[in-house]
Jmol script that loads the backbone (N, CA, C; Angstrom):
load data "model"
ATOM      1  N   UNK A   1       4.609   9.575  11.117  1.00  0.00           N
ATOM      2  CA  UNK A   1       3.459   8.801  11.559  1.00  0.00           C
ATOM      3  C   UNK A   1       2.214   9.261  10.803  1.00  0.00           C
ATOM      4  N   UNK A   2       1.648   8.324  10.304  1.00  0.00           N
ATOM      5  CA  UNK A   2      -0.002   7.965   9.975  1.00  0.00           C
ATOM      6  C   UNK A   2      -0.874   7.907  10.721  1.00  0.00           C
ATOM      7  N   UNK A   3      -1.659   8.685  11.209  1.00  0.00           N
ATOM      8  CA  UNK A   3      -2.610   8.046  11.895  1.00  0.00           C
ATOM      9  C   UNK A   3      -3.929   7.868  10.945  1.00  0.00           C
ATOM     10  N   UNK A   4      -4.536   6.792  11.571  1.00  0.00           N
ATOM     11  CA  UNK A   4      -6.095   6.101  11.079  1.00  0.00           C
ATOM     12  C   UNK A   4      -6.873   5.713  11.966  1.00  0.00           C
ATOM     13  N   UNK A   5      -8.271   5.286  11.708  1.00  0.00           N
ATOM     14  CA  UNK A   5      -9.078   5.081  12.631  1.00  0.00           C
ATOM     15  C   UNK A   5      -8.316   3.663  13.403  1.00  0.00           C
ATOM     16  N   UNK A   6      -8.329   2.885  12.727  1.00  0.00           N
ATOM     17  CA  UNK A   6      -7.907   1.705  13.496  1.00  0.00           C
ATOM     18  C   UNK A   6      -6.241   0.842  13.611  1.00  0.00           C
ATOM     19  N   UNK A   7      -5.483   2.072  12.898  1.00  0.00           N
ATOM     20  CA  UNK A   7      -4.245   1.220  13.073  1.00  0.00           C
ATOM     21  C   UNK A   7      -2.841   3.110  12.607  1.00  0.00           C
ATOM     22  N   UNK A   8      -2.052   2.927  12.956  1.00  0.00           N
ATOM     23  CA  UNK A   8      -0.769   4.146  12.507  1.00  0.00           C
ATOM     24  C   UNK A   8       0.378   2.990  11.590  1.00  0.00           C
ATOM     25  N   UNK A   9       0.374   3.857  10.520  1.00  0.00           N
ATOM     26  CA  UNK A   9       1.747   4.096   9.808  1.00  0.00           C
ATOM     27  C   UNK A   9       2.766   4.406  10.641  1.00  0.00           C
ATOM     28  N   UNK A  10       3.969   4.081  10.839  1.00  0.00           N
ATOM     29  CA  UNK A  10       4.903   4.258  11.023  1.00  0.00           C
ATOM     30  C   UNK A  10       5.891   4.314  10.153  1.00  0.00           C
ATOM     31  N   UNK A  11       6.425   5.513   9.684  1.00  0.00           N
ATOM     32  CA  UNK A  11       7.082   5.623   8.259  1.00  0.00           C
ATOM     33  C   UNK A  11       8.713   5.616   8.282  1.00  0.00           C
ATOM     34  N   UNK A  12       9.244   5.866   9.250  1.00  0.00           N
ATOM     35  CA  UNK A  12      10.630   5.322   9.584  1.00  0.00           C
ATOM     36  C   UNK A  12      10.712   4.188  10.305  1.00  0.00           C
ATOM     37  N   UNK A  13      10.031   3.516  10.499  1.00  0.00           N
ATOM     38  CA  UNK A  13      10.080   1.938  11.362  1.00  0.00           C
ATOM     39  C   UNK A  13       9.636   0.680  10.281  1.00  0.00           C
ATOM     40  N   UNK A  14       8.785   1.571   9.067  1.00  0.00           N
ATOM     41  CA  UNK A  14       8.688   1.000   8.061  1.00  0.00           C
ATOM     42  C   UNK A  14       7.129  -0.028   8.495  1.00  0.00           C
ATOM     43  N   UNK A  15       6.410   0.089   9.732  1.00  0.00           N
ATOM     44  CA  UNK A  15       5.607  -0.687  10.346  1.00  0.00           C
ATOM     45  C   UNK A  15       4.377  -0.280  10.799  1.00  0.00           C
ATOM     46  N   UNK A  16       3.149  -1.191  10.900  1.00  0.00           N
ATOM     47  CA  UNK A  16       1.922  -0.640  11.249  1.00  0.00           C
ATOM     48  C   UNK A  16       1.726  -0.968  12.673  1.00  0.00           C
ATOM     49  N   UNK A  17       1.033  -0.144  13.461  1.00  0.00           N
ATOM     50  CA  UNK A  17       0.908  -0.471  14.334  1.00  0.00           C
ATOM     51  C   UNK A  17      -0.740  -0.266  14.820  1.00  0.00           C
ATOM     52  N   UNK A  18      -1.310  -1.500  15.042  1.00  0.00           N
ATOM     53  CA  UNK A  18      -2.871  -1.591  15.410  1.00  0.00           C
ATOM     54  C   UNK A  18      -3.075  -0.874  16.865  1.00  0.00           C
ATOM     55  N   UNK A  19      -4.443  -0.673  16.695  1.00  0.00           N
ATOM     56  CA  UNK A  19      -4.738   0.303  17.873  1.00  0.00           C
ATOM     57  C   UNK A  19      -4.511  -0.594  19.127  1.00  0.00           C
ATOM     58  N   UNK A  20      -4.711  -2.493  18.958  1.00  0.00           N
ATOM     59  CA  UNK A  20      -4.982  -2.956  20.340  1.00  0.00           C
ATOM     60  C   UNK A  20      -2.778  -3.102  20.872  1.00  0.00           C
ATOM     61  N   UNK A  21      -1.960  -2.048  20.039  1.00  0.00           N
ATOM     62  CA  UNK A  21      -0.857  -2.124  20.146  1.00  0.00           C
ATOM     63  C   UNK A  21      -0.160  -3.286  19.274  1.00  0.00           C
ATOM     64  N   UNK A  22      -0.534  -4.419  18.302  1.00  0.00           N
ATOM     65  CA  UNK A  22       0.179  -4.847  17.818  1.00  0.00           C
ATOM     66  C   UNK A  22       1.145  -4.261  16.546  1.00  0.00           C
ATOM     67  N   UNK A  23       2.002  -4.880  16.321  1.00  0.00           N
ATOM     68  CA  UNK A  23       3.359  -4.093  15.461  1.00  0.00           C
ATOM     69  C   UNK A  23       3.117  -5.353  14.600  1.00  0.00           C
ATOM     70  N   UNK A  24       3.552  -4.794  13.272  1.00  0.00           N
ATOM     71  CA  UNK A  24       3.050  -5.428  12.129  1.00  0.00           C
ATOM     72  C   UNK A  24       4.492  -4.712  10.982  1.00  0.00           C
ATOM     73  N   UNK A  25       5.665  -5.797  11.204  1.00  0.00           N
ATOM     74  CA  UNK A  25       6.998  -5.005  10.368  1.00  0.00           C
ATOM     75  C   UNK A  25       6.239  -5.317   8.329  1.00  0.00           C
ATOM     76  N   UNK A  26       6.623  -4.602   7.678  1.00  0.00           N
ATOM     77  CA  UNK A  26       6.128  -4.520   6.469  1.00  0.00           C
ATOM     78  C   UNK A  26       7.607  -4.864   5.589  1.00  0.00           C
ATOM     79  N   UNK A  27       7.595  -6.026   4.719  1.00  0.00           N
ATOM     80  CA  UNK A  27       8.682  -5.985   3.649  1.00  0.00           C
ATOM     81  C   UNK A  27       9.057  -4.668   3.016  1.00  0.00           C
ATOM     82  N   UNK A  28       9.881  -4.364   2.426  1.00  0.00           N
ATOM     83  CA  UNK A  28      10.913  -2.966   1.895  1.00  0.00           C
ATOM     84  C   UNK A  28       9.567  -2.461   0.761  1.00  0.00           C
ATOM     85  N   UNK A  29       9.553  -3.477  -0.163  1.00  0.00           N
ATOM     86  CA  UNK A  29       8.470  -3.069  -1.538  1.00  0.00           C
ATOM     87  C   UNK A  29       7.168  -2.999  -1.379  1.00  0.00           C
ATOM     88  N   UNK A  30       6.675  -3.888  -0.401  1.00  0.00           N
ATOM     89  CA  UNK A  30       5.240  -3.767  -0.037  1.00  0.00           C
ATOM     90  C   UNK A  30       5.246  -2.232   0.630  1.00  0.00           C
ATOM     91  N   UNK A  31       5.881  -1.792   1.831  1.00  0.00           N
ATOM     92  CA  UNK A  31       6.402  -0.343   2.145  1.00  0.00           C
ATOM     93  C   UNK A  31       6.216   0.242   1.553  1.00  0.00           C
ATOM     94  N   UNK A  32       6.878   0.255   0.147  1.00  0.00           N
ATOM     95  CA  UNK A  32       7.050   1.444  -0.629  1.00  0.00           C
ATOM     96  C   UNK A  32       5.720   1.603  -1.475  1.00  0.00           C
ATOM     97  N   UNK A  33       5.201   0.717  -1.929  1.00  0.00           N
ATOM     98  CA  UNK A  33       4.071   0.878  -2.480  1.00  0.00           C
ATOM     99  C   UNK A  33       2.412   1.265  -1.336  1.00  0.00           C
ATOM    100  N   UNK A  34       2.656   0.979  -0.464  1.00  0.00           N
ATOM    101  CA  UNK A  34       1.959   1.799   0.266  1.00  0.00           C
ATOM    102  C   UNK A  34       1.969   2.805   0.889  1.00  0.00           C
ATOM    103  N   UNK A  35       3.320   3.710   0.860  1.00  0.00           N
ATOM    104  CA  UNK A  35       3.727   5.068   0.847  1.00  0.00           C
ATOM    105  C   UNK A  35       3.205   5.373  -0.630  1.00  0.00           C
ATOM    106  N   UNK A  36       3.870   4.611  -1.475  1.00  0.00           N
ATOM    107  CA  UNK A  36       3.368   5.396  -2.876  1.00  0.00           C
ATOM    108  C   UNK A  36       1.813   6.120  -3.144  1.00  0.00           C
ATOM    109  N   UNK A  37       1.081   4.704  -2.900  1.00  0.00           N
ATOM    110  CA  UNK A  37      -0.353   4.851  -2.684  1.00  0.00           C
ATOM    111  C   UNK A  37      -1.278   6.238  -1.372  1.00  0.00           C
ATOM    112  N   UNK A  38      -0.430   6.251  -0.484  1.00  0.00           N
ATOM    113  CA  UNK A  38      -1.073   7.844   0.631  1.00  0.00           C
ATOM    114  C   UNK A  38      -0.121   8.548  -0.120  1.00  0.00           C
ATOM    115  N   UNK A  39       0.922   8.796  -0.530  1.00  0.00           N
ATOM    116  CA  UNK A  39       1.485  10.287  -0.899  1.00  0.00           C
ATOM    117  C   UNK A  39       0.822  10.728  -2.194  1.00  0.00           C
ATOM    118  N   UNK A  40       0.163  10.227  -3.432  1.00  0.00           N
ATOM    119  CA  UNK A  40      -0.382   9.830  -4.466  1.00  0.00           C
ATOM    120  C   UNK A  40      -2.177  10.338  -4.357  1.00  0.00           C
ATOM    121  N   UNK A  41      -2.367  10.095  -2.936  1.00  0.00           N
ATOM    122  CA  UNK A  41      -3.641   9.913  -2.960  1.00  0.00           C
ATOM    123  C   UNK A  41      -4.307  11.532  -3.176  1.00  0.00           C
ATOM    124  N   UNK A  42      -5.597  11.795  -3.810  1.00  0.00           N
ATOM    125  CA  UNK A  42      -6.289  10.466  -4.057  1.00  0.00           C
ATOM    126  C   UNK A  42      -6.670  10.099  -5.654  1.00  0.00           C
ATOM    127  N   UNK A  43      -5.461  10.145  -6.121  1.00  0.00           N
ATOM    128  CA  UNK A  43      -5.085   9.829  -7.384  1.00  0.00           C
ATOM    129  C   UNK A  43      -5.149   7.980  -7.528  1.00  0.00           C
ATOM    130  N   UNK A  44      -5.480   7.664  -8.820  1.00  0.00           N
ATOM    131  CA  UNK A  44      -5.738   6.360  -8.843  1.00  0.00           C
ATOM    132  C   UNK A  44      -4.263   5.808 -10.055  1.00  0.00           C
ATOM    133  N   UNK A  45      -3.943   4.974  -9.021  1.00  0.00           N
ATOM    134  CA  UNK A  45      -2.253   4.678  -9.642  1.00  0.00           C
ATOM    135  C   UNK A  45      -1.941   3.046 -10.804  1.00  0.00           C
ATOM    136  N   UNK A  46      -1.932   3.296 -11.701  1.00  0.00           N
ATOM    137  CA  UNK A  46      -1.898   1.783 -12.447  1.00  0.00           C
ATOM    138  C   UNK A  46      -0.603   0.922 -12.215  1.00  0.00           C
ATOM    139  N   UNK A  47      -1.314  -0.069 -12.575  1.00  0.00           N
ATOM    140  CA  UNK A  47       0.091  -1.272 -12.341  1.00  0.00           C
ATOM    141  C   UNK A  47       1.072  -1.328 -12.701  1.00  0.00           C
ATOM    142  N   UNK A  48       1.073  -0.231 -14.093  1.00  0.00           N
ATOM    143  CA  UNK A  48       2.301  -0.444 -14.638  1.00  0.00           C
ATOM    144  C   UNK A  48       3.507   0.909 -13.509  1.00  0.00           C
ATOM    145  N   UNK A  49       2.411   1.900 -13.229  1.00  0.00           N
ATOM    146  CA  UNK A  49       3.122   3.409 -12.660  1.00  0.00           C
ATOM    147  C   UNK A  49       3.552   2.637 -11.299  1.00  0.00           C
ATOM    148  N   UNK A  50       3.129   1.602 -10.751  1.00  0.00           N
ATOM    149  CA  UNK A  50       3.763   1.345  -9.156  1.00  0.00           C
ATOM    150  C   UNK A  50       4.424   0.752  -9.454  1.00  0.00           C
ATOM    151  N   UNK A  51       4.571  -0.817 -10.458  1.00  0.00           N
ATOM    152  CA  UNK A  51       5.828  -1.175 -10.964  1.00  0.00           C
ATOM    153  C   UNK A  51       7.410  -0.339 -11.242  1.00  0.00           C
ATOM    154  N   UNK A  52       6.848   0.915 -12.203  1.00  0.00           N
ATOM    155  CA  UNK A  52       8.111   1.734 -12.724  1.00  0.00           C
ATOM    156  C   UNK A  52       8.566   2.403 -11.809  1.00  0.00           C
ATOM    157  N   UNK A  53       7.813   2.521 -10.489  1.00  0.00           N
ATOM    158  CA  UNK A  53       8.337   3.750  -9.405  1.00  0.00           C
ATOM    159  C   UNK A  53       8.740   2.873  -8.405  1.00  0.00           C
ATOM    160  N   UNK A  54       8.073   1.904  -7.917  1.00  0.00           N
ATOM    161  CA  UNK A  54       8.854   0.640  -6.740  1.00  0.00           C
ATOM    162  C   UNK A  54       9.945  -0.219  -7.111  1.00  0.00           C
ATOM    163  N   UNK A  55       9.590  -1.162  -8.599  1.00  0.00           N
ATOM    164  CA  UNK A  55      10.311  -1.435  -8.713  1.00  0.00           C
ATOM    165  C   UNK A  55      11.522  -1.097  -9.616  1.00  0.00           C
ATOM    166  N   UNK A  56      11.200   0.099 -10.802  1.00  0.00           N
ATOM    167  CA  UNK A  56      12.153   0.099 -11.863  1.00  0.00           C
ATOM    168  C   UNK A  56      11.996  -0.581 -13.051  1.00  0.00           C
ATOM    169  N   UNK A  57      11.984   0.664 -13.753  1.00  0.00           N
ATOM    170  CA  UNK A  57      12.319   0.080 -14.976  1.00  0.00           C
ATOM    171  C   UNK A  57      12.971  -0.960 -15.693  1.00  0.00           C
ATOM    172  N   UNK A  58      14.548  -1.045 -15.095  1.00  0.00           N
ATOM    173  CA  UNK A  58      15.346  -2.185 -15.215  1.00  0.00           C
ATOM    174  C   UNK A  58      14.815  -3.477 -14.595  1.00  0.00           C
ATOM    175  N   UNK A  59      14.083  -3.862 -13.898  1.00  0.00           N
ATOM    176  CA  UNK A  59      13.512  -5.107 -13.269  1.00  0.00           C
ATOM    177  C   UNK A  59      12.415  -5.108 -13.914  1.00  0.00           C
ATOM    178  N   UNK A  60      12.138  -6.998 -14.018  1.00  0.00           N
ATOM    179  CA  UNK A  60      10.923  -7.281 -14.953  1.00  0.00           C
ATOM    180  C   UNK A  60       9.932  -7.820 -14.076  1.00  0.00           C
ATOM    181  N   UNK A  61       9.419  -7.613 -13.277  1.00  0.00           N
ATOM    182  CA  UNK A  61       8.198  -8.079 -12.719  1.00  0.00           C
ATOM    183  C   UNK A  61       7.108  -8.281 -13.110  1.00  0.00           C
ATOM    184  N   UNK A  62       5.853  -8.951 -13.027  1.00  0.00           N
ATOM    185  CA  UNK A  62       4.545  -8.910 -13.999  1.00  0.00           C
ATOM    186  C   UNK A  62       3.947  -7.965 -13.103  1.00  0.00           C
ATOM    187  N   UNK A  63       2.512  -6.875 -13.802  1.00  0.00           N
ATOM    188  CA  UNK A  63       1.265  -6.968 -12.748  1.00  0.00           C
ATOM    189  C   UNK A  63       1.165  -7.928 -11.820  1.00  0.00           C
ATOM    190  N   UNK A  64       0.939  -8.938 -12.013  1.00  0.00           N
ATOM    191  CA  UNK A  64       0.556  -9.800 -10.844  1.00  0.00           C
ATOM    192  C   UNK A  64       1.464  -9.616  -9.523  1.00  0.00           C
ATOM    193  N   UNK A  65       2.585  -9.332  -9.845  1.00  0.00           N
ATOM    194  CA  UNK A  65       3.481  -9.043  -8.697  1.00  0.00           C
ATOM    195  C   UNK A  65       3.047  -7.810  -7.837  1.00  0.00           C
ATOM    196  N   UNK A  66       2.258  -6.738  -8.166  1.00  0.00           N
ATOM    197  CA  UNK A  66       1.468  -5.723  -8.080  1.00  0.00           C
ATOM    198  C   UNK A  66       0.316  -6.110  -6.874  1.00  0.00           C
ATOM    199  N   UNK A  67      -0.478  -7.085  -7.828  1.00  0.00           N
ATOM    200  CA  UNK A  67      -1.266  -7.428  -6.979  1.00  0.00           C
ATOM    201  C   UNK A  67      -1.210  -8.551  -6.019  1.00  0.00           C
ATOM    202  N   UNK A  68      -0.276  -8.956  -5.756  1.00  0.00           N
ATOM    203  CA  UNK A  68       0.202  -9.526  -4.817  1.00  0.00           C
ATOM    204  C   UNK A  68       0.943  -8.935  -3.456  1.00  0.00           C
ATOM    205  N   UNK A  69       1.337  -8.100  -4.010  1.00  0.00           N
ATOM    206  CA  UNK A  69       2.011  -6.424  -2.590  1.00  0.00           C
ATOM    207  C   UNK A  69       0.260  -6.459  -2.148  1.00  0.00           C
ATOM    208  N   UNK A  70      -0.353  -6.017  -2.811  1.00  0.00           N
ATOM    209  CA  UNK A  70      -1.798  -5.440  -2.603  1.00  0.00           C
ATOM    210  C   UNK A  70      -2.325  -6.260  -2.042  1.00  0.00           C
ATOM    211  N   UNK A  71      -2.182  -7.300  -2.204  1.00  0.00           N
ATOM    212  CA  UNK A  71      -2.876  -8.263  -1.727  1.00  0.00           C
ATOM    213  C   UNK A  71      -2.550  -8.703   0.158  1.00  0.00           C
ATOM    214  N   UNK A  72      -1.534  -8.485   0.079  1.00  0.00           N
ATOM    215  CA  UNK A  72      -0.602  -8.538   1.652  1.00  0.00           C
ATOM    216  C   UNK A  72      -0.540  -7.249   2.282  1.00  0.00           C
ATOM    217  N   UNK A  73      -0.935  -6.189   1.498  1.00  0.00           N
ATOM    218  CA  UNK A  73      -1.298  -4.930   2.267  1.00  0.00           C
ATOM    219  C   UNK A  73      -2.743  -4.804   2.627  1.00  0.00           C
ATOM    220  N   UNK A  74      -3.818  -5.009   2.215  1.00  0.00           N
ATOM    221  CA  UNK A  74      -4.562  -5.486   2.523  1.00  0.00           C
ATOM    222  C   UNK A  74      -4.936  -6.576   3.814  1.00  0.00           C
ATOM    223  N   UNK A  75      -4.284  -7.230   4.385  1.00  0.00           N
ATOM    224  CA  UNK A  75      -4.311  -8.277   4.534  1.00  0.00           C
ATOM    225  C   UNK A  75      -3.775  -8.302   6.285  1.00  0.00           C
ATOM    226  N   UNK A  76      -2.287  -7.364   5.913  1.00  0.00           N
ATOM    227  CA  UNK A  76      -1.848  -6.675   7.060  1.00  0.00           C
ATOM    228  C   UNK A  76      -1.996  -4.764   7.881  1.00  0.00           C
ATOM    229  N   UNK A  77      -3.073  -4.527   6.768  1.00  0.00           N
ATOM    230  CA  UNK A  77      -3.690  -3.423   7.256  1.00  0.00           C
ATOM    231  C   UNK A  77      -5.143  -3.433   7.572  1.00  0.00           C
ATOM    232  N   UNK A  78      -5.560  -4.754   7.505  1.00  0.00           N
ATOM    233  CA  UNK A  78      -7.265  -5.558   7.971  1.00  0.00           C
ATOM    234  C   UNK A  78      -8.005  -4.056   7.787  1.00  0.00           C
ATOM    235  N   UNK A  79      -8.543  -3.257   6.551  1.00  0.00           N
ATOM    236  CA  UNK A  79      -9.473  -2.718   6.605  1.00  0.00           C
ATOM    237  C   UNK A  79      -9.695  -2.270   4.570  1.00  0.00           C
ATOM    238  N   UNK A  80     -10.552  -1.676   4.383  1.00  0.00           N
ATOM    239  CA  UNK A  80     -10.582  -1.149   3.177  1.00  0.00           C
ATOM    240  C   UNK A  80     -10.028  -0.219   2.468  1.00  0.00           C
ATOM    241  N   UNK A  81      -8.597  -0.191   3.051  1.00  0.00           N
ATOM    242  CA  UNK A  81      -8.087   1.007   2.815  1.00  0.00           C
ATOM    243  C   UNK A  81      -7.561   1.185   1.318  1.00  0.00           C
ATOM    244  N   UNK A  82      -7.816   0.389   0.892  1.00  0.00           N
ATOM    245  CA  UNK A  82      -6.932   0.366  -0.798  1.00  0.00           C
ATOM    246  C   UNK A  82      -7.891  -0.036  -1.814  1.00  0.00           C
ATOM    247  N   UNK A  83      -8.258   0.568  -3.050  1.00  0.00           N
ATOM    248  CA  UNK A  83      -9.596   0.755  -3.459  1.00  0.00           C
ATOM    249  C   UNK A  83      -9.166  -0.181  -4.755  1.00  0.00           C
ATOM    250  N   UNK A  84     -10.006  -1.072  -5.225  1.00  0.00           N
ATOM    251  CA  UNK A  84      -9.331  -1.255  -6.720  1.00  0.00           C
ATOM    252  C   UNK A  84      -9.956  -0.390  -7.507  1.00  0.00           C
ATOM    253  N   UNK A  85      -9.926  -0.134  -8.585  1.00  0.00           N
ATOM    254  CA  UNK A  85     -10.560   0.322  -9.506  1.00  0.00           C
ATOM    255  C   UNK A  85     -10.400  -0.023 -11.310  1.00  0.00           C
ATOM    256  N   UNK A  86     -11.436  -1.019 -11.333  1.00  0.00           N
ATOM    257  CA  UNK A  86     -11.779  -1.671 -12.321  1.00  0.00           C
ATOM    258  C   UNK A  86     -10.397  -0.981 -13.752  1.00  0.00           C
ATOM    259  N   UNK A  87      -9.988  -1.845 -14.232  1.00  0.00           N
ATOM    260  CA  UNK A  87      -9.573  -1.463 -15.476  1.00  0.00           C
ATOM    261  C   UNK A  87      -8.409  -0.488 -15.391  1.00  0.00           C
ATOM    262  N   UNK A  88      -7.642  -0.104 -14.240  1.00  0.00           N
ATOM    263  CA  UNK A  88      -7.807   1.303 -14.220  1.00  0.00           C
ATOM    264  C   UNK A  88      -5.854   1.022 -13.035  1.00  0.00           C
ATOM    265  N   UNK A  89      -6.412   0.564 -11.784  1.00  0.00           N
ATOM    266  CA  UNK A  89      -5.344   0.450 -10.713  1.00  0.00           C
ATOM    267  C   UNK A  89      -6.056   0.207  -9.582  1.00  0.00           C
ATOM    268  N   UNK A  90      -5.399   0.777  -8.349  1.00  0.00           N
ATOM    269  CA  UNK A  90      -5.298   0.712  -7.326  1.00  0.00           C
ATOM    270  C   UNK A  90      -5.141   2.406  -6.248  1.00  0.00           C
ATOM    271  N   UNK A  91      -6.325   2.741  -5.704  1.00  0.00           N
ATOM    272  CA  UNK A  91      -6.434   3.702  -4.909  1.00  0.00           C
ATOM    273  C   UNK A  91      -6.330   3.801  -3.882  1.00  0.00           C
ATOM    274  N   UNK A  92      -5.583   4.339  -2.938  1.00  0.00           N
ATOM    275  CA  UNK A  92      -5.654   4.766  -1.494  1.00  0.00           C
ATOM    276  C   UNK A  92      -6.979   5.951  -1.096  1.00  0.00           C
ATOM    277  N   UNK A  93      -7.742   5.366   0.096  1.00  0.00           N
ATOM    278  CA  UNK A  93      -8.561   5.804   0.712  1.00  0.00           C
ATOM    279  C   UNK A  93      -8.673   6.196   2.211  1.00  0.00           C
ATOM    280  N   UNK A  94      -8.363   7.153   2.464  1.00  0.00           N
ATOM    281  CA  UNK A  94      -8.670   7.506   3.875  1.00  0.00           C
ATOM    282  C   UNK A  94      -8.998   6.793   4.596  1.00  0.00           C
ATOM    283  N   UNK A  95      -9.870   6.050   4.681  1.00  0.00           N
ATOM    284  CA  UNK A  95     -10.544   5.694   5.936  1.00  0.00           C
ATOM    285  C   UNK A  95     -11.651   4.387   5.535  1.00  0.00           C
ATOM    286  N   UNK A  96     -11.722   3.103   6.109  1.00  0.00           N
ATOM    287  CA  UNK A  96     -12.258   2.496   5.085  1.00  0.00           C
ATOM    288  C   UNK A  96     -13.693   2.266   5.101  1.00  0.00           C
ATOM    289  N   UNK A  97     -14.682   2.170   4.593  1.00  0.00           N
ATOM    290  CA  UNK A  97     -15.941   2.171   4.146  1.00  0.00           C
ATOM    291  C   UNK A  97     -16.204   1.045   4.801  1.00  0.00           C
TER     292      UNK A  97
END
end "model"
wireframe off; spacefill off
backbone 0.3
color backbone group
């Protein structure tokens, strides 16, 4: 378990769970890339390094597939927790601004 101001990781259930108690199940890859992103932190991770570590080398995915996880993590973690950074990737942040 994760805890945060407004919602817990659940890292064997694979799921978030908001403070007002809702459960929020997370796809396998979106998962993994947001484990990638807190175990990582607060290192700033490029598109190509979450590609080669989520999905593999052998699979051809674009960036955009990248930012599209990101985009739904975001989305289902309703806060600022994932930083972009220009030119560069995608950062995990403690706590969001």
């Amino acid at each position: 378990m994760y805890e945060l101001k407004s919602l817990t990781i659940d890292f064997q259930q694979m799921s978030l769970i908001l403070k007002n108690g809702e459960k929020k199940q997370l796809g396998l890859k979106d998962f993994k890339v947001l484990q990638l992103l807190i175990d990582k932190s607060p290192e700033v991770l490029s598109r190509d390094e979450i590609l080669n570590k989520v999905w593999g080398e052998d699979q051809f995915p674009t960036s955009r597939t990248v930012d599209n996880c990101i985009l739904r993590l975001r989305q289902a973690l309703g806060g600022d927790y994932i930083k972009s950074i220009r030119a560069v990737g995608y950062q995990w942040q403690e706590e969001s601004e």
